[in-house]
Each structure stands twice: as structure tokens, then as C-alpha cells.
MOPAC internal coordinates of N, CA, C and O (Angstrom, degrees):
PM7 1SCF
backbone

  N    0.0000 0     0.00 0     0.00 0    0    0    0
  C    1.4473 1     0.00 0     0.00 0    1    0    0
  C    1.5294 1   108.06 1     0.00 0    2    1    0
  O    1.2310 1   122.84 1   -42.26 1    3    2    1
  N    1.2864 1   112.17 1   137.74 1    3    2    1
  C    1.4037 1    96.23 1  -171.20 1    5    3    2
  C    1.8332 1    98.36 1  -102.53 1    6    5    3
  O    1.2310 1   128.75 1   -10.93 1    7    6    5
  N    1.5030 1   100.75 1   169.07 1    7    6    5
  C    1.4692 1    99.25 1  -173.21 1    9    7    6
  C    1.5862 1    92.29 1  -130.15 1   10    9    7
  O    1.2310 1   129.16 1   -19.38 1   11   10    9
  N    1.8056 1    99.95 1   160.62 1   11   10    9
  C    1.7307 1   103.21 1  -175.96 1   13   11   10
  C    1.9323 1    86.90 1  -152.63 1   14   13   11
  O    1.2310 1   134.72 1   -35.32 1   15   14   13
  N    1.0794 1    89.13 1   144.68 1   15   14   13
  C    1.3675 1   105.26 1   156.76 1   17   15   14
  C    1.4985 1   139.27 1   -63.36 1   18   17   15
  O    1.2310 1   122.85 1   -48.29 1   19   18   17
  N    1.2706 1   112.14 1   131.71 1   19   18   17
  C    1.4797 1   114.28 1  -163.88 1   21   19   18
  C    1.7970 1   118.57 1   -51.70 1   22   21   19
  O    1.2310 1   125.66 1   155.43 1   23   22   21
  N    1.1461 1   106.73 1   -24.57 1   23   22   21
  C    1.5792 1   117.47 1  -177.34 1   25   23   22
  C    1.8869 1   102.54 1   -88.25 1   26   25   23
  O    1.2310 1   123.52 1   156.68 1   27   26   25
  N    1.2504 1   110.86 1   -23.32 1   27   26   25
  C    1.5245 1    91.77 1   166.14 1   29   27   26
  C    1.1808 1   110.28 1   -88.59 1   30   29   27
  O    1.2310 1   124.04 1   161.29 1   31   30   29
  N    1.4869 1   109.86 1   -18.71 1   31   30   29
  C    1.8415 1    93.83 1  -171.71 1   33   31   30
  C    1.2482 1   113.43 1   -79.39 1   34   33   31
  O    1.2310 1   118.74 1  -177.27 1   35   34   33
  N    1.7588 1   120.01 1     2.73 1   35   34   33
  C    1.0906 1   129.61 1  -175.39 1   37   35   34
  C    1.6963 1   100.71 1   -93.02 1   38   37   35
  O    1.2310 1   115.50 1   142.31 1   39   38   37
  N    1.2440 1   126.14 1   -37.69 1   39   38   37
  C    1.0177 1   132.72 1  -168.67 1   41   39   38
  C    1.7721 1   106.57 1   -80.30 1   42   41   39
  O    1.2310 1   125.79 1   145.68 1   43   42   41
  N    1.4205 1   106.49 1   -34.32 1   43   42   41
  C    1.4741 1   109.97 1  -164.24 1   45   43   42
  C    1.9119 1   110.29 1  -115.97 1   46   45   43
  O    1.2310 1   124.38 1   178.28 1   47   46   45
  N    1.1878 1   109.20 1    -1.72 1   47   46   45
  C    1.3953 1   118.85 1   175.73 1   49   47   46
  C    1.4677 1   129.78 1    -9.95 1   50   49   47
  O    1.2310 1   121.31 1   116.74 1   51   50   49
  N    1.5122 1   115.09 1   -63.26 1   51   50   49
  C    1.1845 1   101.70 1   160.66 1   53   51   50
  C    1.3560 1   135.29 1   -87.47 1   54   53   51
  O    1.2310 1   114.80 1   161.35 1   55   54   53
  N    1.3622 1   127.45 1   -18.65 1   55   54   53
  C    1.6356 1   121.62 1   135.25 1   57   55   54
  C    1.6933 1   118.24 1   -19.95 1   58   57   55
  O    1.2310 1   128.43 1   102.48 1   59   58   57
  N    1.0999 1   101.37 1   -77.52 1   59   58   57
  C    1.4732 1   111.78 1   172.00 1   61   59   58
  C    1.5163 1   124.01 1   -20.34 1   62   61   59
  O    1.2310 1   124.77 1   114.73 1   63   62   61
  N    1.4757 1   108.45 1   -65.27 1   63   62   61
  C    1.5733 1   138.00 1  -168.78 1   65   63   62
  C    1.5037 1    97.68 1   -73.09 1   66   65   63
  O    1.2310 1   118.74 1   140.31 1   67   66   65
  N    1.6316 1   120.02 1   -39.69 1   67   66   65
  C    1.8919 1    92.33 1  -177.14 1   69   67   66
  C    1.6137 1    90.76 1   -93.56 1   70   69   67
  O    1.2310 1   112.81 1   174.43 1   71   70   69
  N    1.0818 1   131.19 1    -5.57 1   71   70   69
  C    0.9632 1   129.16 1  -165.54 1   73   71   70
  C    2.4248 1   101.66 1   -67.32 1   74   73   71
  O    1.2310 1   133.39 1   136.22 1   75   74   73
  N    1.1929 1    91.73 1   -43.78 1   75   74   73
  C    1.3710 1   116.95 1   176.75 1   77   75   74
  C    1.3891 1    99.43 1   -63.87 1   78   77   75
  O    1.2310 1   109.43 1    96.89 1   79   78   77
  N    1.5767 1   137.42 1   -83.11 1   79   78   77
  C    1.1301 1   151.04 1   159.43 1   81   79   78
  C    1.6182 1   123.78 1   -13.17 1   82   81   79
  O    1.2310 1   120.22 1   137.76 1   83   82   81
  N    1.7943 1   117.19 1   -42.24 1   83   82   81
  C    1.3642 1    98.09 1   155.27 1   85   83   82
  C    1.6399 1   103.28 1  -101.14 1   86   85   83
  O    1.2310 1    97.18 1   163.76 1   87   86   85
  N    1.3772 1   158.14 1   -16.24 1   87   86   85
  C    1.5617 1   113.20 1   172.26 1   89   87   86
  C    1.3229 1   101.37 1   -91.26 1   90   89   87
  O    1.2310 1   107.52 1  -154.00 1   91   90   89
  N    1.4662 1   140.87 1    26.00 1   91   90   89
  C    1.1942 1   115.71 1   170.87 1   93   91   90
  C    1.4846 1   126.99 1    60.75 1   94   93   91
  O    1.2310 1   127.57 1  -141.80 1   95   94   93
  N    1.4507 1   103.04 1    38.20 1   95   94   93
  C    2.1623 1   111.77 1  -159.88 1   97   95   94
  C    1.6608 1    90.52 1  -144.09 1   98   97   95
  O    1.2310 1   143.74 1   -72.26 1   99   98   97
  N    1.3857 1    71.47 1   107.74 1   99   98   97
  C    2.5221 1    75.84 1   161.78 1  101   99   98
  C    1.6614 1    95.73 1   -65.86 1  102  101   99
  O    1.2310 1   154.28 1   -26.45 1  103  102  101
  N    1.5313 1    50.75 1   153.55 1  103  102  101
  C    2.2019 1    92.73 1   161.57 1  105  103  102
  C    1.4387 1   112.11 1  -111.01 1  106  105  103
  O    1.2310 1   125.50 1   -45.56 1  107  106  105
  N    1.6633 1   107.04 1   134.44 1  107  106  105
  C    1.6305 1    86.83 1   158.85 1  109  107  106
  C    1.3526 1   112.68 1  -135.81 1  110  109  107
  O    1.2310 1   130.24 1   -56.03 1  111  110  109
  N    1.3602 1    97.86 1   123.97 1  111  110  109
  C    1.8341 1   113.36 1  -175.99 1  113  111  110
  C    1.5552 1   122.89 1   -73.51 1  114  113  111
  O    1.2310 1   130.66 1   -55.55 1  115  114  113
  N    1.3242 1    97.04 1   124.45 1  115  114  113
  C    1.4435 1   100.09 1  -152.66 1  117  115  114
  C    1.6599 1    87.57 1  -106.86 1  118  117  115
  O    1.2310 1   117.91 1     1.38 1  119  118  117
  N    1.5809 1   121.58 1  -178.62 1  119  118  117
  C    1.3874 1   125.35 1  -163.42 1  121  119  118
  C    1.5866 1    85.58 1  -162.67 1  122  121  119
  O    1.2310 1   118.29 1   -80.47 1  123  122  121
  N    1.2701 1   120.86 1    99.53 1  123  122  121
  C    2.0853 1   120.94 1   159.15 1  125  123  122
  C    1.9586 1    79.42 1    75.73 1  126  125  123
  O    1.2310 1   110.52 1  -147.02 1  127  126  125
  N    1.2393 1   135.42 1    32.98 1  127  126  125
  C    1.4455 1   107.35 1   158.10 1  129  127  126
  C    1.3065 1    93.70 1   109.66 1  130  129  127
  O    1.2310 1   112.43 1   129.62 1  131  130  129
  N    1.4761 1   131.90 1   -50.38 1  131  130  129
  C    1.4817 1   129.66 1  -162.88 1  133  131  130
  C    0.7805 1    99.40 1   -94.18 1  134  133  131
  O    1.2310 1   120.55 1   -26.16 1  135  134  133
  N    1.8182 1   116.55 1   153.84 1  135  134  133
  C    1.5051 1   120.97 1  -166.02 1  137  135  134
  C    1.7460 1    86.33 1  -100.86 1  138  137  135
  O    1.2310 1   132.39 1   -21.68 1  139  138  137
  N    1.5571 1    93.67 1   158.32 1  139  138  137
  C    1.3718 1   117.82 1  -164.81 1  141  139  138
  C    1.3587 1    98.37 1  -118.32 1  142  141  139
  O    1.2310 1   114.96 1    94.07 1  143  142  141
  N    1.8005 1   127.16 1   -85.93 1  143  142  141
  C    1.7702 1   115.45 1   178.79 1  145  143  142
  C    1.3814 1    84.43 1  -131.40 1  146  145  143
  O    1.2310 1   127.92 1    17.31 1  147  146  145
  N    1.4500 1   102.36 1  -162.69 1  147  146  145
  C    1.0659 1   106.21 1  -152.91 1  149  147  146
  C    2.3314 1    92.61 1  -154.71 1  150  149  147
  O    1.2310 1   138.92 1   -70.07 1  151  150  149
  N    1.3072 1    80.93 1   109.93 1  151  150  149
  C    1.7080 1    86.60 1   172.13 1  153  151  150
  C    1.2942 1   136.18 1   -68.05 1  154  153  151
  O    1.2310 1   118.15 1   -92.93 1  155  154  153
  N    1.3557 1   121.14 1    87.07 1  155  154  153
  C    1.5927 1   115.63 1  -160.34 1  157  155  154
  C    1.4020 1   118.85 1   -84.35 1  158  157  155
  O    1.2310 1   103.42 1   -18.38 1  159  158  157
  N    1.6058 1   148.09 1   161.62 1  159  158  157
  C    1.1850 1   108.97 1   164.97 1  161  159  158
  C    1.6461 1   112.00 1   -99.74 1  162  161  159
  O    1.2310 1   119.76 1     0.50 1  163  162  161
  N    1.1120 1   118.06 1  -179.50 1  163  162  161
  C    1.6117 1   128.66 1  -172.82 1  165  163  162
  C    1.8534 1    94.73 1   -69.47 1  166  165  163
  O    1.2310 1   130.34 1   -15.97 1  167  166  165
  N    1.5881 1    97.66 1   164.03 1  167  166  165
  C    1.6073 1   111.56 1  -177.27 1  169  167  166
  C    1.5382 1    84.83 1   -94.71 1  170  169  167
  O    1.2310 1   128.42 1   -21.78 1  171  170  169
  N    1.5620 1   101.40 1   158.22 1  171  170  169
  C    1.1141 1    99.76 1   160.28 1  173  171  170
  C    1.6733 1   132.52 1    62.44 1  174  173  171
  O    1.2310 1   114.91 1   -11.50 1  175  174  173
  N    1.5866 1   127.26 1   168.50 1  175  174  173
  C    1.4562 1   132.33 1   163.70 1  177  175  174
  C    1.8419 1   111.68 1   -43.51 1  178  177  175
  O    1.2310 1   130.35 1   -26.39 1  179  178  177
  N    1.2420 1    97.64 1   153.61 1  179  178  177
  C    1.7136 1    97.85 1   151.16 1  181  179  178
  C    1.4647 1   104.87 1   -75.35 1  182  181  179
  O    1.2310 1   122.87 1   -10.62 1  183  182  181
  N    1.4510 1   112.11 1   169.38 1  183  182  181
  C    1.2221 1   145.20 1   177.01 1  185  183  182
  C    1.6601 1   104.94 1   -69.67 1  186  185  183
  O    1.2310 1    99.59 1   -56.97 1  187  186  185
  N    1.2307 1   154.43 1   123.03 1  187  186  185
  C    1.2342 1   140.46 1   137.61 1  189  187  186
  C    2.1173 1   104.94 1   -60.14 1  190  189  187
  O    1.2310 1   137.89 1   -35.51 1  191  190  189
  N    1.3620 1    82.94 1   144.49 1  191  190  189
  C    1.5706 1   101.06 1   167.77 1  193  191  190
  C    1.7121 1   122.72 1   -46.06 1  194  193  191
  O    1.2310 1   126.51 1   143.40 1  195  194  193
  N    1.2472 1   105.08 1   -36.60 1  195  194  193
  C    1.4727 1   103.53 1   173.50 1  197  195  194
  C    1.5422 1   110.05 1   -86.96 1  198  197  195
  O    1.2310 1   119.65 1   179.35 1  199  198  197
  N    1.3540 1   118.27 1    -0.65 1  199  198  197
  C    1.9120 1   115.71 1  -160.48 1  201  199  198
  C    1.5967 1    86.59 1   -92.87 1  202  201  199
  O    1.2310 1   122.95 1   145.77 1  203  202  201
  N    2.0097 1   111.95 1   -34.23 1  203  202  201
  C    1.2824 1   116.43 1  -153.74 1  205  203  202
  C    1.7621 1    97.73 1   -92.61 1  206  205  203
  O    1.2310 1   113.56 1   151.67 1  207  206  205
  N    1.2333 1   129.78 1   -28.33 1  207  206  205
  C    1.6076 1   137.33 1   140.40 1  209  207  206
  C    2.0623 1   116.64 1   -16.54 1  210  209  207
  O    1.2310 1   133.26 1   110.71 1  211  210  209
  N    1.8854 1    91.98 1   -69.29 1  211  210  209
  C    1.4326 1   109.02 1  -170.47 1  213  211  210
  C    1.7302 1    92.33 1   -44.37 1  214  213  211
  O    1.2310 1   121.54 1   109.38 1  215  214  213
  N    1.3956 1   114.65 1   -70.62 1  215  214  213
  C    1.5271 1   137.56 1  -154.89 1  217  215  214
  C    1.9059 1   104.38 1   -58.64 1  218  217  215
  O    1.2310 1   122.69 1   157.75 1  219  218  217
  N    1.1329 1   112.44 1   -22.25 1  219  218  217
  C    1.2275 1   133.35 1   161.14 1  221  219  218
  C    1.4547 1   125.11 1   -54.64 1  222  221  219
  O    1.2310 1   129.19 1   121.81 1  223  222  221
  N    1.3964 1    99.90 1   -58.19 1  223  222  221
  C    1.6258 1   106.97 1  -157.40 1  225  223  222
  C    1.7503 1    83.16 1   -94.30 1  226  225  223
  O    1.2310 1   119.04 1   142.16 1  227  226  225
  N    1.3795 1   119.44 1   -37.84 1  227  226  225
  C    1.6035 1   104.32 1   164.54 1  229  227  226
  C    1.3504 1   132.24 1   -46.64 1  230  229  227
  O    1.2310 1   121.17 1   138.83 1  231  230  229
  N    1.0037 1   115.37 1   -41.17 1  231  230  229
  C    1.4559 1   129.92 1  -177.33 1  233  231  230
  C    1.5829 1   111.09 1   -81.04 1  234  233  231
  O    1.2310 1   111.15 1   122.47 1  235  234  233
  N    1.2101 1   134.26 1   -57.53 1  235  234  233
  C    1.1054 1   149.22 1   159.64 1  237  235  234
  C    1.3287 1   136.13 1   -56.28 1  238  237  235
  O    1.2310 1   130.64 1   145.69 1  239  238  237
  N    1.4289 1    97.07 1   -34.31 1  239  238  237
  C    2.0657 1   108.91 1  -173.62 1  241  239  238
  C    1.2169 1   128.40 1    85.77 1  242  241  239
  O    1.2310 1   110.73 1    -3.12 1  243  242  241
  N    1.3542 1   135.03 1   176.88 1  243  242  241
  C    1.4789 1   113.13 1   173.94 1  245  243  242
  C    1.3398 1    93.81 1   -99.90 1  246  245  243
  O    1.2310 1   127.41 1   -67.82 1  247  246  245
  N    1.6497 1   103.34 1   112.18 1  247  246  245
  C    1.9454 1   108.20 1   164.24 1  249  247  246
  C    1.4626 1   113.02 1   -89.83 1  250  249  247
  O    1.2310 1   120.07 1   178.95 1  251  250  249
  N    1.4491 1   117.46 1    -1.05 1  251  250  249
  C    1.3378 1   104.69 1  -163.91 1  253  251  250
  C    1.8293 1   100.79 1  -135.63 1  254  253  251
  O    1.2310 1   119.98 1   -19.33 1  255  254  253
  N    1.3039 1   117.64 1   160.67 1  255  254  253
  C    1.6139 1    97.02 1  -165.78 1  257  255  254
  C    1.0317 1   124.45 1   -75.83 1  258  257  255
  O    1.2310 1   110.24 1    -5.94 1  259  258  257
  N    1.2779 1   135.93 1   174.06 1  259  258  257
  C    1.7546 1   145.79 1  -154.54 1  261  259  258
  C    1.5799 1   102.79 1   -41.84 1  262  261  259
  O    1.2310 1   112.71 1   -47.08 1  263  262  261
  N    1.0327 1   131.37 1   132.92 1  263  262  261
  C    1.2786 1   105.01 1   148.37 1  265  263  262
  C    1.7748 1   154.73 1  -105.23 1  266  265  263
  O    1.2310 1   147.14 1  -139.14 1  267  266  265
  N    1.4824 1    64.80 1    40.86 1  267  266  265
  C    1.8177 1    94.01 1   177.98 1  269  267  266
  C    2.0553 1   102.93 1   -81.75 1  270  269  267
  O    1.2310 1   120.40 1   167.49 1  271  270  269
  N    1.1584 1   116.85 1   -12.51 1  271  270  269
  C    1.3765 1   120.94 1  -149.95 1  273  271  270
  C    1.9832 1    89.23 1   -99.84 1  274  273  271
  O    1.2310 1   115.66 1   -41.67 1  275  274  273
  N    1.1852 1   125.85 1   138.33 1  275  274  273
  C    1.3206 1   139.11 1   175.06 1  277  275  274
  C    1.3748 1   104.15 1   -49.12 1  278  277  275
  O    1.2310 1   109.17 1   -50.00 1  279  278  277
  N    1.4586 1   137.90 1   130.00 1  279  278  277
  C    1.2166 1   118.12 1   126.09 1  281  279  278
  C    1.6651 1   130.64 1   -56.25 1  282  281  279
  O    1.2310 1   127.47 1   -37.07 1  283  282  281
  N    1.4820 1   103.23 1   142.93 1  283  282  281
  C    1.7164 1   105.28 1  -174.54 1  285  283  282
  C    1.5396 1    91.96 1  -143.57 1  286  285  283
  O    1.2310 1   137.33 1   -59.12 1  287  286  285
  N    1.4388 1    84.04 1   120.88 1  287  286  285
  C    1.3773 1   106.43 1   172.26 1  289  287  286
  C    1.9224 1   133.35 1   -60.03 1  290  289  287
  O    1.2310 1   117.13 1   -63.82 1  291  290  289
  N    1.2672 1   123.07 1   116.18 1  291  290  289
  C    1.5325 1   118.47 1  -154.62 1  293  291  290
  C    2.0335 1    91.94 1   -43.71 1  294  293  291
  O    1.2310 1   123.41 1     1.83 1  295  294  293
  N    1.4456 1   111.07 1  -178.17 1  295  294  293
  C    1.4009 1   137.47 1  -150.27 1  297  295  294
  C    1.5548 1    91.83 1  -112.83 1  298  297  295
  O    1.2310 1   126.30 1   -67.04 1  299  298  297
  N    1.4405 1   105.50 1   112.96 1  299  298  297
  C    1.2782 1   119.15 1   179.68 1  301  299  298
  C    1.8492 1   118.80 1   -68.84 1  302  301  299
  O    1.2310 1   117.33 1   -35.50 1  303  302  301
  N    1.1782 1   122.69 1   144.50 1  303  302  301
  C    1.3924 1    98.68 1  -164.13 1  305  303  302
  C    2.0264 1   102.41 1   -95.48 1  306  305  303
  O    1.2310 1   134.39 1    -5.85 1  307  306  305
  N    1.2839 1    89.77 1   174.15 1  307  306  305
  C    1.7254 1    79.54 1  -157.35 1  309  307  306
  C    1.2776 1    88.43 1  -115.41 1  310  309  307
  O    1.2310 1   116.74 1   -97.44 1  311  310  309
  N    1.1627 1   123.80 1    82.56 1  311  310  309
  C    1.6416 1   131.00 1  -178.90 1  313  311  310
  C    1.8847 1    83.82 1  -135.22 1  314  313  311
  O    1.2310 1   122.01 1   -37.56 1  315  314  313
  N    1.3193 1   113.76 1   142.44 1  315  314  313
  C    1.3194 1   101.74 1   158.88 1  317  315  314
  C    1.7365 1   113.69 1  -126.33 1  318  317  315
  O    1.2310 1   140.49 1    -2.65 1  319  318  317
  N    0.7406 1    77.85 1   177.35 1  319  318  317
  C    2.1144 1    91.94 1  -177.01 1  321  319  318
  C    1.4367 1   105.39 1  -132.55 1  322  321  319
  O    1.2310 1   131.81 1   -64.37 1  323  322  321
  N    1.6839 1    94.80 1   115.63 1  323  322  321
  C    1.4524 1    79.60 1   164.81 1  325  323  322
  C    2.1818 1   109.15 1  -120.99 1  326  325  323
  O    1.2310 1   132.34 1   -36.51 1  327  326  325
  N    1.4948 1    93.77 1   143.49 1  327  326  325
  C    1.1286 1   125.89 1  -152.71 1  329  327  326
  C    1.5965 1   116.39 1   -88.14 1  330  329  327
  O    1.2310 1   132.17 1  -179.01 1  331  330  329
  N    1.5680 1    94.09 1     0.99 1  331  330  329
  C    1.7191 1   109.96 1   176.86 1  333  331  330
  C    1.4472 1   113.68 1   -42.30 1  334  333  331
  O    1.2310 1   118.96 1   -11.79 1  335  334  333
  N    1.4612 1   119.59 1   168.21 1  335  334  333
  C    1.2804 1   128.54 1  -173.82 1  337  335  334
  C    1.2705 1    92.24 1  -134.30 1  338  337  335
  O    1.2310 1   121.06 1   -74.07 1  339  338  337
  N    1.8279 1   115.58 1   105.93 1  339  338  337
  C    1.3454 1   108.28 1   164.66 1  341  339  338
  C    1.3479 1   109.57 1   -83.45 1  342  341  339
  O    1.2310 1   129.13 1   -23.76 1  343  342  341
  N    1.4547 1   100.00 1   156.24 1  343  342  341
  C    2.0406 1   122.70 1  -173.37 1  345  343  342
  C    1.6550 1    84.46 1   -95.70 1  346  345  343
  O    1.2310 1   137.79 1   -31.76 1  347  346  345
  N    1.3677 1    83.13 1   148.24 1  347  346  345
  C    2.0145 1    99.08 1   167.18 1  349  347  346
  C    0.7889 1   109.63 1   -89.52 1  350  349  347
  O    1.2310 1   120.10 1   180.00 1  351  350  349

């Protein structure tokens, strides 16, 4: 496992983080010599937006209505204003 100091990981952070993400190898950030945490990478794919939706409405249910149905925007009122600048 390789180890780095807290002031580079401050300096180099996201280097660091894909750096972890493609070989799949923690880091552990040390502070004066002692290790502090330790950067793991994730199991597995990311989530697509619709996978993290599915896992949602499983867990939760549908609380809110279908969403096969349009949003429609409320009814604008038909008064107008006009906003001219009369000259003196």
C-alpha cells in the first residue's frame, strides 16, 4: 500500500483519487509519520442515474405520481404589464 503525506494529498488530491480508482490500490495518508485514513477505491462500476432511480423507488416506493404522466406547468395569469419607460 503505498503511503503519502497529508500536505501532498492536499496539494495533489485529485491526482491521487483517480490515481486509486484505475489500479484499484489504497493510499494511506499519513500526518508527522502516523497514518491518518486511508483512501480506498469503490467495488465495482458506478451507478448510472437511472440504476440509482431503480434502487430508489425500491427502497422507498412510488410516493410521488407515475412518472409516465407530463409535467404541466401552473396557468399563467393573463393580466399584462407593460414595463415601458416614459421620456418627459
Amino acid at each position: 500500500m503505498k503511503t503519502i503525506g497529508i500536505f501532498e494529498v492536499k496539494t495533489r488530491l485529485s491526482e491521487i483519487c483517480e490515481e486509486v480508482a484505475r489500479l484499484h490500490e489504497p493510499v494511506l495518508v499519513t500526518k508527522r509519520g502516523k497514518a491518518l485514513v486511508r483512501i480506498d477505491p469503490l467495488e465495482g462500476k458506478p451507478m448510472t442515474v437511472m440504476e440509482r432511480r431503480a434502487q430508489y423507488m425500491t427502497r422507498h416506493g412510488a410516493r410521488e405520481k407515475s412518472d409516465t404522466v407530463d409535467f404541466e406547468p401552473p396557468a399563467r395569469s393573463r393580466e399584462t404589464t407593460d414595463f415601458s419607460i416614459e421620456e418627459p
